[in-house]
BAFI-3210 file (N, C-alpha, C; in Angstrom, 3 decimals, decimal comma, padded with zeros to 6 digits):
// residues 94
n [1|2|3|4|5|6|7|8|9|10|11|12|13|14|15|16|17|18|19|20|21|22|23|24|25|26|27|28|29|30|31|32|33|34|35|36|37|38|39|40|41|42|43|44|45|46|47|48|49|50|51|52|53|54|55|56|57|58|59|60|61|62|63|64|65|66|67|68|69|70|71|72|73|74|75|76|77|78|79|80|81|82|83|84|85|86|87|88|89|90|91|92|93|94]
n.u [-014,821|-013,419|-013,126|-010,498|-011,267|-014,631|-014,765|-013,353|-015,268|-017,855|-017,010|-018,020|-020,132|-018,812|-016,865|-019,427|-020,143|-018,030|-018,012|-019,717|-019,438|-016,511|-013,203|-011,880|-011,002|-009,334|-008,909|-006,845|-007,178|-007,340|-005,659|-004,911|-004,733|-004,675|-006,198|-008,404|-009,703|-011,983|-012,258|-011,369|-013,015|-010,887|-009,668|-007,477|-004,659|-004,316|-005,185|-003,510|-000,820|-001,110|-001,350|001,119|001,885|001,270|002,957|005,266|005,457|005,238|007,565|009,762|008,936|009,235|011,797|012,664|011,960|013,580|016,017|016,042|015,665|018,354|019,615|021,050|019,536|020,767|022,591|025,222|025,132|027,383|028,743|027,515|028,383|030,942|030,471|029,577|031,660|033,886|032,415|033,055|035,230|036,276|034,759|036,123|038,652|038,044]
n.v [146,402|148,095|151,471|152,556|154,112|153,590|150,810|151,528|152,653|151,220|148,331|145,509|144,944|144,583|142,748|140,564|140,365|139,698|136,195|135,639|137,347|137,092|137,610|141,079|143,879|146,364|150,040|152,865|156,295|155,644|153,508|150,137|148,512|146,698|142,850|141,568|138,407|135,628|132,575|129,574|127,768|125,279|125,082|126,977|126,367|125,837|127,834|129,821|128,963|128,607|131,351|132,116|130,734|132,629|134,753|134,159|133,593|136,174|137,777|135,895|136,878|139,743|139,751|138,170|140,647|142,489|141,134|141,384|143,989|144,631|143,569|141,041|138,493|136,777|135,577|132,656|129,512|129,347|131,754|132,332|130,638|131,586|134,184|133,340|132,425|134,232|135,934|134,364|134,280|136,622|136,982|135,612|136,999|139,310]
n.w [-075,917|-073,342|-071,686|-069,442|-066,987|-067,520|-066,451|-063,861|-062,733|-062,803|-062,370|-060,896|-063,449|-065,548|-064,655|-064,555|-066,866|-068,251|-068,600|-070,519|-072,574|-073,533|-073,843|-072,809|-074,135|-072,497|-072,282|-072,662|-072,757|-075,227|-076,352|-076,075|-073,418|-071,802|-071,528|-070,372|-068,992|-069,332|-066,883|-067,714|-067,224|-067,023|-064,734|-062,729|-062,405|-065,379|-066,765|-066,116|-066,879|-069,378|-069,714|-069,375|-071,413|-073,561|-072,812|-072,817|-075,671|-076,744|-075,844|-076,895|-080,081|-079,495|-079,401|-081,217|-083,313|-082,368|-083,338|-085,751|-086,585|-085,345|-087,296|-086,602|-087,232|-089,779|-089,234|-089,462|-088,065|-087,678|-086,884|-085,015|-082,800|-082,729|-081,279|-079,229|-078,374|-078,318|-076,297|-073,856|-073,716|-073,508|-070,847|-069,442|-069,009|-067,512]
ca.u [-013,815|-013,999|-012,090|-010,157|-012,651|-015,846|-014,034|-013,195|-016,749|-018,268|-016,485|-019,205|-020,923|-017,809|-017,119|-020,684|-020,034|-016,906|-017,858|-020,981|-018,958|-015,507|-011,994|-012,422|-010,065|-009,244|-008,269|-006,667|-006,754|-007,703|-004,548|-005,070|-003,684|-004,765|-007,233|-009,361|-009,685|-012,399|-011,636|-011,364|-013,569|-010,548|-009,095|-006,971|-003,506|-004,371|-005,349|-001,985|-000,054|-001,858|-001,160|002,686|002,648|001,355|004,294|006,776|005,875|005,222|008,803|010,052|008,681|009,920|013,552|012,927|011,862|014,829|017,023|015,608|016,843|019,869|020,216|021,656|018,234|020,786|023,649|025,111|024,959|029,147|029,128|026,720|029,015|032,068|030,483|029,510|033,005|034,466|031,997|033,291|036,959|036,668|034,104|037,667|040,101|037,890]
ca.v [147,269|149,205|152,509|152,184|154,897|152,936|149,720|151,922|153,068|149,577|146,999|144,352|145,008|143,786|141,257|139,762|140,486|138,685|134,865|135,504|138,056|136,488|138,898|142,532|144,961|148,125|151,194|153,957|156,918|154,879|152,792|149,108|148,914|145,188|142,135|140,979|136,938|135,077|132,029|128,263|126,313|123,961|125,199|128,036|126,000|125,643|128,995|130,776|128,474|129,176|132,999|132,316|130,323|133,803|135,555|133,448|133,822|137,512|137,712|135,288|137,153|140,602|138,996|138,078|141,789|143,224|140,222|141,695|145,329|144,803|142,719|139,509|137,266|136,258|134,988|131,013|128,763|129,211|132,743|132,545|130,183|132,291|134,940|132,596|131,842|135,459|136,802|133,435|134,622|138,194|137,154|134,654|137,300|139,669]
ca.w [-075,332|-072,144|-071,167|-067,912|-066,232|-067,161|-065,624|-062,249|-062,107|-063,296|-062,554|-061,201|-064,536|-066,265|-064,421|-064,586|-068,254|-069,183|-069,142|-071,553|-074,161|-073,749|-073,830|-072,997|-074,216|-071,940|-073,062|-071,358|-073,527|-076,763|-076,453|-075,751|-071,907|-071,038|-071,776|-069,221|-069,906|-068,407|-067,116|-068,740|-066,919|-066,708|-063,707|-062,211|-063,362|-066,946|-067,198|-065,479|-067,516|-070,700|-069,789|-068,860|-072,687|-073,954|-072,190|-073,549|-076,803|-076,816|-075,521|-078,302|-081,404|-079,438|-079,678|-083,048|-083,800|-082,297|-083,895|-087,378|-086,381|-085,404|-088,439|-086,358|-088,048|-090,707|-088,323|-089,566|-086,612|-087,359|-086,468|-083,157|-082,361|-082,760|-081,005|-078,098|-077,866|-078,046|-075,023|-072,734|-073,497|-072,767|-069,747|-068,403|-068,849|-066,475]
c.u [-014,437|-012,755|-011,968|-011,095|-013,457|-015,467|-014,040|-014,448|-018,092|-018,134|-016,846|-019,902|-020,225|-017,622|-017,856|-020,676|-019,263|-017,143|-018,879|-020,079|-017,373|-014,446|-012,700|-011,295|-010,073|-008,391|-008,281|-005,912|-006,649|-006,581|-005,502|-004,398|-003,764|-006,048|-007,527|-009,880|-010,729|-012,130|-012,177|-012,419|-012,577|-009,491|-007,401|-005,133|-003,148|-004,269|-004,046|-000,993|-000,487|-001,132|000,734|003,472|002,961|002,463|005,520|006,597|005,877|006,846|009,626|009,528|009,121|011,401|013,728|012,824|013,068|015,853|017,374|016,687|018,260|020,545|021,249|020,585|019,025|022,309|023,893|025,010|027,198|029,753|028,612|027,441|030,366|031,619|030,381|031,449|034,466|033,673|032,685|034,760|037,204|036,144|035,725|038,699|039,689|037,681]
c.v [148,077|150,003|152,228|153,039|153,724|151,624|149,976|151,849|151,783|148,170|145,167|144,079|144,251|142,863|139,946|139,264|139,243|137,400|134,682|136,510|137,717|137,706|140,130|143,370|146,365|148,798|152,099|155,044|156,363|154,100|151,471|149,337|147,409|144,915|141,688|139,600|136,510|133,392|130,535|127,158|125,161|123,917|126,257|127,835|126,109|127,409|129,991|130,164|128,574|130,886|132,818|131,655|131,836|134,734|135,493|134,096|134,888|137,986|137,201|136,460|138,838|140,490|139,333|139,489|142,315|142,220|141,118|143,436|145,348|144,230|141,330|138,116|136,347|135,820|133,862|131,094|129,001|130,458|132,955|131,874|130,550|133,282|134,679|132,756|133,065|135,420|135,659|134,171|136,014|138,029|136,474|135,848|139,159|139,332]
c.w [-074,204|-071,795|-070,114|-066,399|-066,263|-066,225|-064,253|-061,758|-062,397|-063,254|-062,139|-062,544|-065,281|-066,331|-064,746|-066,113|-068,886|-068,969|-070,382|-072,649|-074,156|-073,124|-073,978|-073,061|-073,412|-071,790|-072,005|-072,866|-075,172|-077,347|-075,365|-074,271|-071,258|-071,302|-070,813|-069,840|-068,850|-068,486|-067,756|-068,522|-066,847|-065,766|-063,592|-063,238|-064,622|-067,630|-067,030|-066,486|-069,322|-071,252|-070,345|-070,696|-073,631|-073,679|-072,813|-075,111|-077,385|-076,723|-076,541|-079,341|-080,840|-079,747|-080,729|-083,276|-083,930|-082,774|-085,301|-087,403|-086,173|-086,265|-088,150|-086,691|-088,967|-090,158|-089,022|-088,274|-086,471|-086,711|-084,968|-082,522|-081,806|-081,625|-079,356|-077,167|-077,499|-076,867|-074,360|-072,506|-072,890|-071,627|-068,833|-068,132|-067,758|-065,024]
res [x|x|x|x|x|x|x|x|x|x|x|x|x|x|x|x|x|x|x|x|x|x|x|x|x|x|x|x|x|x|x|x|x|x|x|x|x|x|x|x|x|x|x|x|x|x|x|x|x|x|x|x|x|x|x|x|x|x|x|x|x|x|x|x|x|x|x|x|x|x|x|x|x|x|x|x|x|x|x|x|x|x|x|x|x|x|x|x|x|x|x|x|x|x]
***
């Protein structure tokens, strides 16, 4: 881990750092704030697209969270369907 200070005031060191100790967590105020990834060795593409899978599925399992809260997790497929079919009708008749 590195605080977002030492990072400002360090950040060749880091750098040089992250392919020999892997992911570096930095903290701003002892809150996680962003990972620093070094990269794949299997080229720039793999790696962005790697990230963009991470994105997705971070996004996905937030959904799900807020699915759980609002208590729509336990929906049938007969009611999402219904509900599909209410928003189209009220979206036609604006």
């Amino acid at each position: 881990m590195v605080n977002s200070r030492e990072l400002s005031k360090d950040t060749a060191r880091v750098l040089t750092e992250l392919p020999e100790k892997g992911p570096c967590l930095i903290t701003r105020n002892g809150i996680v704030a962003g990972i620093l990834v070094p990269p794949s060795g299997q080229g720039i593409e793999t790696d962005v697209d790697l990230l963009a899978r991470l994105r997705m599925a971070q996004a996905f399992r937030q959904s799900q969270a807020e699915s759980v809260l609002k208590g729509t997790d336990e929906l049938t497929m007969e009611e999402i369907d219904a509900a599909i079919r209410a928003a189209r009708e009220e979206r036609k008749l604006k």
